[in-house]
N, C-alpha and C positions, 0 to 999 in steps of 0.2 A: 251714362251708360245704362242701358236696360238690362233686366231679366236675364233676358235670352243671349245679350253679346256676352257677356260675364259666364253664360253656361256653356256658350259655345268655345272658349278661349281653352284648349287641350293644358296650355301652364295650371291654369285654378283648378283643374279635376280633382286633385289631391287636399284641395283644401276642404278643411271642415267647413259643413256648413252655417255654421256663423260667419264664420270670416266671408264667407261669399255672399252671404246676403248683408253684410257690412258695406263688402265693396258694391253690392249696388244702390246700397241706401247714401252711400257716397260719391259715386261718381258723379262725375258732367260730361256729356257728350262737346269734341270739338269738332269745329268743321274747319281746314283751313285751307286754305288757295294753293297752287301749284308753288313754288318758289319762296313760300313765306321761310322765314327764318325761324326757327322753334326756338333752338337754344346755342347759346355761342360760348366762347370759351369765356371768357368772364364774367358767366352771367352764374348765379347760383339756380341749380334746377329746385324749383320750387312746388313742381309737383312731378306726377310719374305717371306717362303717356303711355296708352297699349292703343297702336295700331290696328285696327280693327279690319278697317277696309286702305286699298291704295297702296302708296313705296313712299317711303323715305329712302332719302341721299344722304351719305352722312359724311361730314368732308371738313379739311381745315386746311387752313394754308400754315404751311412749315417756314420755318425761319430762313429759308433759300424762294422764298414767295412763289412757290410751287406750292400747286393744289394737291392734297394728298386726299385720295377715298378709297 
């Protein structure tokens, strides 16, 4: 993540800025395909994604095998 995505993001306005030039001295930018699967229900989230550009779907199927979003 750059600079600029990190400045432009209205949730981090409030943060000091250490913490904000932490998060860009840390991030990685992802790029991922229409349809890819991010994260599923038994997977451990092992990091913390901020959508920058595009949509997420966010959806699970319920124990009646209906798709709930």
């Amino acid at each position: 993540m750059t600079a600029d995505n990190v400045n432009r993001i209205e949730a981090f306005d409030k943060l000091p800025k250490p913490d904000r030039d932490y998060l860009q001295a840390h991030c990685q930018s992802l790029q991922l395909p229409a349809g890819k699967t991010v994260f599923s229900p038994d997977m451990e989230a092992a990091h913390f994604l901020i959508l920058v550009r595009g949509s997420v779907k966010v959806s699970q199927t319920g124990v009646n095998g209906r798709n709930i979003v």
